[in-house]
Backbone as CSV, one residue per row, in Angstrom:
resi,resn,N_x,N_y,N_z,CA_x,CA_y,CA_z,C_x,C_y,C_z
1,UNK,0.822,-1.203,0.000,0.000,0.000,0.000,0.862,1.261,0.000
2,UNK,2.003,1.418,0.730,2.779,1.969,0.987,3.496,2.183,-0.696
3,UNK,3.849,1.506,-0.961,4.773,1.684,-2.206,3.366,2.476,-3.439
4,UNK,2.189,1.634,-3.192,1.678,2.057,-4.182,1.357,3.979,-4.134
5,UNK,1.198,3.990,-2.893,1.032,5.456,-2.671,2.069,6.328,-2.921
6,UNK,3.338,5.597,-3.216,4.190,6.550,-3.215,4.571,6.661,-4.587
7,UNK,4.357,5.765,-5.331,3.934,5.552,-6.974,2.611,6.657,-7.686
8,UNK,1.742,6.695,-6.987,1.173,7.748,-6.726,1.456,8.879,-6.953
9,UNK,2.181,9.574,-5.369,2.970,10.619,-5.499,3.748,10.898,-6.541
10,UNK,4.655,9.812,-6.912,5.603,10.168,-7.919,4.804,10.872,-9.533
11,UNK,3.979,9.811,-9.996,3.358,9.992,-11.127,2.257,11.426,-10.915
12,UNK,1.864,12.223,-9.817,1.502,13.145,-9.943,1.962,14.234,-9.699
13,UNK,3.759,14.336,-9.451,4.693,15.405,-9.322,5.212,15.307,-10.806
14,UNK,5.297,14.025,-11.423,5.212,14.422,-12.668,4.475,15.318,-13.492
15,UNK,3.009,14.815,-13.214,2.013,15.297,-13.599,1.918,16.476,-14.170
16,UNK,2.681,17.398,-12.861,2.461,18.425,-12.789,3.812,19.314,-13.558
17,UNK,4.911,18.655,-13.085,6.119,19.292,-13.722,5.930,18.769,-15.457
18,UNK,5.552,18.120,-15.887,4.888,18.671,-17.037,4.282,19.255,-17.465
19,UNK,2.944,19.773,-16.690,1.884,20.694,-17.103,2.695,22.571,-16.853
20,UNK,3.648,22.187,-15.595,4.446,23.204,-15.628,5.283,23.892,-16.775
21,UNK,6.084,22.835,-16.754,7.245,23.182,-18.335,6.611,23.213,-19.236
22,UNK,5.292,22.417,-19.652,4.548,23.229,-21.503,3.701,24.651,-20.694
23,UNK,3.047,24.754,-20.422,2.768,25.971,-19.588,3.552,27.599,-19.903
24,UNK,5.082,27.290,-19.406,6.260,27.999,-19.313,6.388,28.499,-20.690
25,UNK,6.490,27.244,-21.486,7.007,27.310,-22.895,5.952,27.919,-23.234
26,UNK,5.058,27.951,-23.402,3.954,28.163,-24.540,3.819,29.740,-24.045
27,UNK,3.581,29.782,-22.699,3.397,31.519,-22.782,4.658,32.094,-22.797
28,UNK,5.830,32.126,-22.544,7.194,32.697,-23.360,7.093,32.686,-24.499
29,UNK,7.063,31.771,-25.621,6.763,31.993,-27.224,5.110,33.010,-27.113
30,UNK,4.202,32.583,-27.162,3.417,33.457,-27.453,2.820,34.637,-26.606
31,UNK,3.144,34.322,-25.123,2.656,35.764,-24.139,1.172,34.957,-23.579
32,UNK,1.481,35.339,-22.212,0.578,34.840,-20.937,-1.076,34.829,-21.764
33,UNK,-1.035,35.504,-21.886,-2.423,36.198,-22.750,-3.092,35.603,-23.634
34,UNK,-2.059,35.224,-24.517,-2.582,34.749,-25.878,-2.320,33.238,-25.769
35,UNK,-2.324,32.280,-24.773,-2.652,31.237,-24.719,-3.449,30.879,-23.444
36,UNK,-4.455,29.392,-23.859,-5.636,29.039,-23.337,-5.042,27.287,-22.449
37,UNK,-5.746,27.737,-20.971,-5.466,26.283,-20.312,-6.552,25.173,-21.525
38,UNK,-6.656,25.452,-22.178,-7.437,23.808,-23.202,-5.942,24.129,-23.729
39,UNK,-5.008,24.796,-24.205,-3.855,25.234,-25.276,-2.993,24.310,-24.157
40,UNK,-3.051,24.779,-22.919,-1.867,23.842,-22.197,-2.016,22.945,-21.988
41,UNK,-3.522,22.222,-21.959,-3.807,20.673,-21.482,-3.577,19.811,-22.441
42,UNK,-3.709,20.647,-23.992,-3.235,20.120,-24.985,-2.310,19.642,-24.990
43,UNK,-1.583,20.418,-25.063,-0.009,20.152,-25.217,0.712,19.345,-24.247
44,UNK,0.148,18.996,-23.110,0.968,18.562,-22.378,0.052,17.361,-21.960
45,UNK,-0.942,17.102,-22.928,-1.340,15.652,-22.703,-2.074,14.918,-21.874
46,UNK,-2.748,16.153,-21.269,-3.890,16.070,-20.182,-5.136,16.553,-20.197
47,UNK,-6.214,16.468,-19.663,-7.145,17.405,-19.486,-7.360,18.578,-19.019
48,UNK,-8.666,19.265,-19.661,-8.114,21.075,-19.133,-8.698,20.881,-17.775
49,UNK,-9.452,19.888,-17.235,-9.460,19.714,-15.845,-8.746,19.553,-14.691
50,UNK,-7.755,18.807,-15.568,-6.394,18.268,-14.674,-5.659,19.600,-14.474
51,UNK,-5.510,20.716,-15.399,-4.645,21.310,-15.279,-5.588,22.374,-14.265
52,UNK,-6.552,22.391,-14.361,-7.541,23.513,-13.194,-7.640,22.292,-11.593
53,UNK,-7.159,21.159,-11.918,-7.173,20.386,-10.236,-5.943,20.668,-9.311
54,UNK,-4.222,20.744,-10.557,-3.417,20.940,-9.996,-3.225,22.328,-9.943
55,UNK,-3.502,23.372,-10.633,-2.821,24.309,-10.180,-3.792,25.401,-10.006
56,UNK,-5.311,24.926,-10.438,-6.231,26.382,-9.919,-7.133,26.858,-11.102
57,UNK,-5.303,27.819,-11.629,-5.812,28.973,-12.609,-4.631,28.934,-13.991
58,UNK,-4.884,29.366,-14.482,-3.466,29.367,-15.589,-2.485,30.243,-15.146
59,UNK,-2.598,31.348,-14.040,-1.547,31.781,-13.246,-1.006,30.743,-12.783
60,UNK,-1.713,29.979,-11.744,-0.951,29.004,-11.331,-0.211,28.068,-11.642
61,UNK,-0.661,27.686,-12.960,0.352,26.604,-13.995,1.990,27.476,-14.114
62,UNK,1.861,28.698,-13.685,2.836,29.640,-14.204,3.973,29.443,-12.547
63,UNK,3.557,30.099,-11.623,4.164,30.310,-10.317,4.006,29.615,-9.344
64,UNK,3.057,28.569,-9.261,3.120,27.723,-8.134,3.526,27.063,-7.653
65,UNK,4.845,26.473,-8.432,6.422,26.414,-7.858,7.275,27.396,-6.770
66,UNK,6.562,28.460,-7.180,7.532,29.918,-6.435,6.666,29.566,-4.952
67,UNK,4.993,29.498,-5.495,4.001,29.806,-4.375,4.190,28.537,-3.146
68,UNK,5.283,27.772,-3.543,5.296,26.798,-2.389,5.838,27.011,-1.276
69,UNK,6.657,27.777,-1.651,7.229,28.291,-0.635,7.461,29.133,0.259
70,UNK,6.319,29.909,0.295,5.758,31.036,0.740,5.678,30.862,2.041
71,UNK,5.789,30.394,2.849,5.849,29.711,3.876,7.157,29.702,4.912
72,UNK,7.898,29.257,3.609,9.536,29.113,4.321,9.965,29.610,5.478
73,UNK,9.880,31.286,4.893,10.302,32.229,6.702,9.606,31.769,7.669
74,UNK,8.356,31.566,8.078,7.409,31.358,9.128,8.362,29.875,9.796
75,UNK,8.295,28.904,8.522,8.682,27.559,9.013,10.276,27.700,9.977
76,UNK,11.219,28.912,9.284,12.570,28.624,9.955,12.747,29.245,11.327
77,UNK,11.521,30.376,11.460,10.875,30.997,12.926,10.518,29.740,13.591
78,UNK,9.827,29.416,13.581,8.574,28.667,14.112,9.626,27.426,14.863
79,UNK,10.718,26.949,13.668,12.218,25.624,14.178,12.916,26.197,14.485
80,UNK,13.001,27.444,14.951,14.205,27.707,15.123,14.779,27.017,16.439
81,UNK,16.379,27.024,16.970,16.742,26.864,17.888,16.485,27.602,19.445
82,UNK,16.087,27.003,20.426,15.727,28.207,21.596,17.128,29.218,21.976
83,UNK,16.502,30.604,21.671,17.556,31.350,22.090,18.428,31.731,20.928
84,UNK,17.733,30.983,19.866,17.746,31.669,18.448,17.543,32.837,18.216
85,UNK,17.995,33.875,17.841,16.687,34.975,17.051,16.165,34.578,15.732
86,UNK,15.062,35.192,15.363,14.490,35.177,13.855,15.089,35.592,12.871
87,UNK,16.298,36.956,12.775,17.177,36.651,11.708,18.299,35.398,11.616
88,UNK,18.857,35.223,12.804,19.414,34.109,12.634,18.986,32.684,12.112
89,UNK,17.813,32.663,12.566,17.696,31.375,11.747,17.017,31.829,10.479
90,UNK,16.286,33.090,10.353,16.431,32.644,8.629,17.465,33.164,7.766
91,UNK,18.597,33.450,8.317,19.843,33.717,7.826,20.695,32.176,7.437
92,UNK,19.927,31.691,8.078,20.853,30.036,8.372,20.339,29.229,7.228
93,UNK,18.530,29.558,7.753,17.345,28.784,6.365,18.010,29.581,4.823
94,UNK,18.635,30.215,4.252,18.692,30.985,3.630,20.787,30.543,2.997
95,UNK,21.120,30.951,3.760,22.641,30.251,3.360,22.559,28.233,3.177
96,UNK,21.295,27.605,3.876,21.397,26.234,3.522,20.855,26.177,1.916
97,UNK,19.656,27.229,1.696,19.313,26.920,0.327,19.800,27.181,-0.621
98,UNK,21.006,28.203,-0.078,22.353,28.637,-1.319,23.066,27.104,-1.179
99,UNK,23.623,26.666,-0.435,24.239,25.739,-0.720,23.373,24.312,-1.340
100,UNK,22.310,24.149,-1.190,21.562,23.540,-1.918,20.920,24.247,-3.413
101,UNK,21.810,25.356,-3.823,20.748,25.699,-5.229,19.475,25.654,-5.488
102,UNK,18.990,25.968,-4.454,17.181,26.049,-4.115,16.834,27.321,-5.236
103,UNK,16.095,26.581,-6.521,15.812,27.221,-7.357,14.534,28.565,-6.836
104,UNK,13.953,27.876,-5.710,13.342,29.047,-4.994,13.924,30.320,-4.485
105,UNK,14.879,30.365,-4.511,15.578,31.857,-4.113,16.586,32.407,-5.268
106,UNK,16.307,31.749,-6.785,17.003,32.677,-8.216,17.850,31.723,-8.221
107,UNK,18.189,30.474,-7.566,19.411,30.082,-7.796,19.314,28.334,-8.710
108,UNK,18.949,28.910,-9.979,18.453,27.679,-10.713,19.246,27.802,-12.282
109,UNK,19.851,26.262,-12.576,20.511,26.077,-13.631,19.060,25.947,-15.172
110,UNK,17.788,26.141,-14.616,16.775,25.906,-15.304,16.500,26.831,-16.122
111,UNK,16.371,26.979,-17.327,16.479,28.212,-18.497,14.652,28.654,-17.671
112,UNK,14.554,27.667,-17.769,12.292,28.599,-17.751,12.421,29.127,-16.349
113,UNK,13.294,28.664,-15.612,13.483,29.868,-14.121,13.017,31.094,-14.568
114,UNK,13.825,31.435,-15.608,13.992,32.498,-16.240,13.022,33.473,-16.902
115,UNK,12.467,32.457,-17.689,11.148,32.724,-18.500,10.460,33.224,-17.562
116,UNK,10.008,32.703,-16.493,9.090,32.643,-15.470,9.209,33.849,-14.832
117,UNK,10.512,34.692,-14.363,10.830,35.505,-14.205,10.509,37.267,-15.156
118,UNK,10.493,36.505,-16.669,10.446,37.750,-17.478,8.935,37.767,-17.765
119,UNK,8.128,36.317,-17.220,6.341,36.872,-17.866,6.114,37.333,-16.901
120,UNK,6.277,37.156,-15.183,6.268,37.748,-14.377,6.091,39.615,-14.505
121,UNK,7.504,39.671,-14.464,7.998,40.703,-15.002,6.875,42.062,-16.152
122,UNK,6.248,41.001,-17.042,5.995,41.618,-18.851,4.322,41.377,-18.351
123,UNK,3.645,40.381,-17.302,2.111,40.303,-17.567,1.644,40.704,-15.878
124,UNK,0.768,41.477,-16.038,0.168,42.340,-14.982,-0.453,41.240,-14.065
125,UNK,-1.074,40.232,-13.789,-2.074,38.856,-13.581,-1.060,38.897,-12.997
126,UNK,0.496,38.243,-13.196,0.956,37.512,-12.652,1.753,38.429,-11.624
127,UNK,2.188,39.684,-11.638,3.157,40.887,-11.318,2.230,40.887,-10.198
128,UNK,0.572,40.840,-10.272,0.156,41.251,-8.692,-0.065,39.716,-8.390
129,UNK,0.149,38.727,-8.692,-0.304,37.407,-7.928,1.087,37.275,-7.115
130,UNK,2.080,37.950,-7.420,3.485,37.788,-6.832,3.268,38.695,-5.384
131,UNK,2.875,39.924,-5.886,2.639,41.171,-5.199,1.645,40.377,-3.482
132,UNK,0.622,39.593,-3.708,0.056,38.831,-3.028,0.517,37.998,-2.710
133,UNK,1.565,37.243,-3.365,2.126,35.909,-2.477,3.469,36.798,-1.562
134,UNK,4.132,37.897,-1.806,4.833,38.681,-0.818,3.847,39.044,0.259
135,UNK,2.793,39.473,0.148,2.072,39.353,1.436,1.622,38.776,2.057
136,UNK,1.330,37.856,1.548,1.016,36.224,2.369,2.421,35.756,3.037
137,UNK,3.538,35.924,2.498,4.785,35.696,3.275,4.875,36.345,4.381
138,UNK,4.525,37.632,4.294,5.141,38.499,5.326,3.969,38.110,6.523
139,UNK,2.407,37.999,5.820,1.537,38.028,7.517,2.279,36.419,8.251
140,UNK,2.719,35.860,6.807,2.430,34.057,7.997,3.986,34.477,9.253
141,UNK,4.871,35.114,8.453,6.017,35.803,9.410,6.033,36.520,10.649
142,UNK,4.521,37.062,10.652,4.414,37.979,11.833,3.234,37.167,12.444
143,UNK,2.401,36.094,11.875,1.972,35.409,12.639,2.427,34.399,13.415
144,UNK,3.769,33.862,13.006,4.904,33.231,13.797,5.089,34.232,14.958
145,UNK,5.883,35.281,14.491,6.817,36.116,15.443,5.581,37.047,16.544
146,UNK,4.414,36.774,16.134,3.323,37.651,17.578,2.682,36.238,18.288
147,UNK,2.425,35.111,17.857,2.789,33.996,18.532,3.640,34.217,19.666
148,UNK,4.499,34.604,19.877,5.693,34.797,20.997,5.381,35.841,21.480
149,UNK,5.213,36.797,20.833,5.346,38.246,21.594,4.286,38.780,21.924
150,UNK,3.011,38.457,21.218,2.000,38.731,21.294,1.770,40.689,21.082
151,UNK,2.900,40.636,20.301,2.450,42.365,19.616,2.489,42.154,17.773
152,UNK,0.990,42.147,17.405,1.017,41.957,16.192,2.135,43.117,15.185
153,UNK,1.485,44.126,15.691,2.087,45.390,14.684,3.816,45.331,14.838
154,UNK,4.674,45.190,15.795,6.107,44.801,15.857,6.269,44.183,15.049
155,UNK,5.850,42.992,15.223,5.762,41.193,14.311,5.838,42.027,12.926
156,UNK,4.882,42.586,12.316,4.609,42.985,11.106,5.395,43.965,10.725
157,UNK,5.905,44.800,11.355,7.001,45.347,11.125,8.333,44.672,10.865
158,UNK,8.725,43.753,12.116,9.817,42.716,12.203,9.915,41.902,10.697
159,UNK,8.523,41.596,10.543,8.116,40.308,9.396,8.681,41.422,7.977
160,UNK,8.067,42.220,7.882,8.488,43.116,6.460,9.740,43.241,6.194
161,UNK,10.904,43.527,7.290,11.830,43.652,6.897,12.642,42.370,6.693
162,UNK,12.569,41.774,7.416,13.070,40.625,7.180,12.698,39.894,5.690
163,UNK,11.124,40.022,5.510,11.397,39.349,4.011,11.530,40.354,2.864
164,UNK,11.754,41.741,3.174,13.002,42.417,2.056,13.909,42.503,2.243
165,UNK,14.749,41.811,3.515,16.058,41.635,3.016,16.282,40.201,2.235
166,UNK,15.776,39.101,2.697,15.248,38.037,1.779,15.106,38.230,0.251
167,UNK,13.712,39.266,0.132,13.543,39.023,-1.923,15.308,40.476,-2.581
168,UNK,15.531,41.085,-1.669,16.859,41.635,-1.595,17.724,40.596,-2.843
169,UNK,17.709,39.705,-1.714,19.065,39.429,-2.421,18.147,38.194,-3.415
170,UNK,17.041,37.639,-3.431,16.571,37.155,-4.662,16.510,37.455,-5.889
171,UNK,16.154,38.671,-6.107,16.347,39.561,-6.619,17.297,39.644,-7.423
172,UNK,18.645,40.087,-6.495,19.810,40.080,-6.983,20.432,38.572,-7.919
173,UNK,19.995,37.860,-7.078,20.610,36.163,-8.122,19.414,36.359,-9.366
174,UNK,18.301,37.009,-8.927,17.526,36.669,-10.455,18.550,37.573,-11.901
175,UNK,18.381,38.930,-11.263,19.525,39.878,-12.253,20.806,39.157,-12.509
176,UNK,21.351,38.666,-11.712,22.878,38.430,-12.300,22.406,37.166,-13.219
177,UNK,22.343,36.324,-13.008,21.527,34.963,-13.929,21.257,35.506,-15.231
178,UNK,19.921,36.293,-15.347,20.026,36.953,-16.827,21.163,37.825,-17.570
179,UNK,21.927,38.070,-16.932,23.328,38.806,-16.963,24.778,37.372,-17.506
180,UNK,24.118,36.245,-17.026,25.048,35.299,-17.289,26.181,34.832,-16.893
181,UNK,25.982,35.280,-15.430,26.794,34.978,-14.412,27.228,33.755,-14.241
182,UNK,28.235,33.032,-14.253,27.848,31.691,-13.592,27.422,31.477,-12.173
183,UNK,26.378,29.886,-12.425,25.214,29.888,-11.096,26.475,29.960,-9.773
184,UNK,27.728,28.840,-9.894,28.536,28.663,-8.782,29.311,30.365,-7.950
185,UNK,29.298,30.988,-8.874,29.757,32.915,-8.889,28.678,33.200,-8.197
186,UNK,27.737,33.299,-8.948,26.312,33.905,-8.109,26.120,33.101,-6.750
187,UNK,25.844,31.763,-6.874,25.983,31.290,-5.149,27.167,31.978,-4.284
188,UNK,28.128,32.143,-4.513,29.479,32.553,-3.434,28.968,33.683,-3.201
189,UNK,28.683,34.706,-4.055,28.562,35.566,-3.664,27.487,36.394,-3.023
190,UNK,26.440,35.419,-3.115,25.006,35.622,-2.445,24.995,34.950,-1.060
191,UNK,26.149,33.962,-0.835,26.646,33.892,0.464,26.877,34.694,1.454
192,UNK,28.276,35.555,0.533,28.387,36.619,1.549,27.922,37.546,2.341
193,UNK,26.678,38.142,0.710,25.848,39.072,0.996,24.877,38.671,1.798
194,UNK,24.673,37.620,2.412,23.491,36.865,3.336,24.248,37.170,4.402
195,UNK,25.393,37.203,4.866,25.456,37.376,5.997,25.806,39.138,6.162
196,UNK,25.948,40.518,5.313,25.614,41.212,5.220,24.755,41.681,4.968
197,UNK,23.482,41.395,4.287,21.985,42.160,4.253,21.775,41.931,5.764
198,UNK,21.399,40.490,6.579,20.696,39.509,7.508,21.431,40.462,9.114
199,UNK,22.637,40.760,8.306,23.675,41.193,9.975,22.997,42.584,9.599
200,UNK,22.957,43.487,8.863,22.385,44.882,9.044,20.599,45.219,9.511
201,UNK,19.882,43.827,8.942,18.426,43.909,9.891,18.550,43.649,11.064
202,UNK,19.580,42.549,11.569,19.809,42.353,12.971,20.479,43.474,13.448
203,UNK,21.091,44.202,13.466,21.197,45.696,14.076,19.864,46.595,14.195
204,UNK,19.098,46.187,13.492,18.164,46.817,13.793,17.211,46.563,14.768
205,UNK,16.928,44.907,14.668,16.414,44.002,15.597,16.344,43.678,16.854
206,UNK,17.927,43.487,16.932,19.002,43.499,18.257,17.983,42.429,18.868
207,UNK,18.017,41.109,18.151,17.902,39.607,18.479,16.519,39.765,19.113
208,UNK,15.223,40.185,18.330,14.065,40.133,17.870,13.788,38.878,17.737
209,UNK,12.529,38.130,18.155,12.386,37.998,19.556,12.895,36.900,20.555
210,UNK,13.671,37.218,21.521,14.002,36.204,22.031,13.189,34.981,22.097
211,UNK,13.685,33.872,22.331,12.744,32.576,22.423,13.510,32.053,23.672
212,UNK,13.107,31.338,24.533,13.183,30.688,25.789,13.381,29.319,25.651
């Protein structure tokens, strides 16, 4: 039962990272706009149902790779070590996914990273569905960090900056990438700068909020 479920799993992460990559492709050649989820279910060999079960909307066929992770900061609060602060550990969550090439933070050998980046960028739909998944980051951040402190508006303050120093340096690996950096250049050096963006909010912080 066990195996079969996980046969399962497998064949519907496929599923999807196919419906993803024709998705990608098709609106880079022709523009977010001018293609239809029946155009992507086509192409990628599924139903236009399947593609509205896994991902929603045809935005979502687009970013819901990015949208998984929306979460992340809250999760490296929430584990952190006692006596941790909250930049520290997501300074820590953040230098592990550089060293893992966590295509979630710009750091992907994947050309449609890219793509994904410039329809972003070029189609309004998707520019505010981003705009909304940055705010969904930041409340689940300050709903971690007032958990503890029980002062929402701090938290939300605390939470904002912290995840612009975060899309900061995302940001930055997305630009150098289209620039043609190599990925191993861009990791070293988004290293460093992690522990310079992360050390200048923690001056501000001054080990925000303690944990016990």
């Amino acid at each position: 039962m066990t195996e079969e479920l996980g046969l399962r799993a497998r064949k519907k992460k496929q599923t999807a990272s196919r419906i993803w990559r024709v998705a990608v492709d098709l609106c880079s050649e022709r523009g977010f706009d001018h293609v239809s989820v029946a155009e992507i279910a086509e192409a990628a060999e599924v139903s236009k149902m399947t593609v509205f079960n896994y991902f929603g909307t045809k935005e979502g066929a687009i970013v819901s790779p990015m949208e998984e992770h929306v979460g992340d900061p809250a999760r490296a609060v929430r584990e952190r070590r006692p006596g941790e602060s909250a930049v520290a550990a997501m300074r820590g969550q953040f230098l592990a996914q550089i060293a893992g090439r966590d295509p979630s933070i710009g750091l992907s050998g994947d050309p449609r990273a890219l793509k994904v980046r410039q329809l972003i960028s070029e189609t309004p739909t998707l520019a505010h569905r981003m705009v909304i998944f940055h705010m969904r980051s930041v409340q689940l951040l300050a709903d971690a960090l007032a958990e503890e402190t029980g002062d929402m508006l701090l938290a939300r303050v605390a939470a904002s900056q912290l995840i612009g120093a975060r899309n900061a340096l995302i940001v930055d690996n997305h630009q150098r990438t289209l620039l043609g950096d190599p990925l191993d250049e861009i990791a070293k050096d988004c290293a460093e700068a992690t522990e310079r963006v992360f050390g200048q909010v923690e001056k501000g912080l001054q080990g925000y909020p303690g944990k016990n």
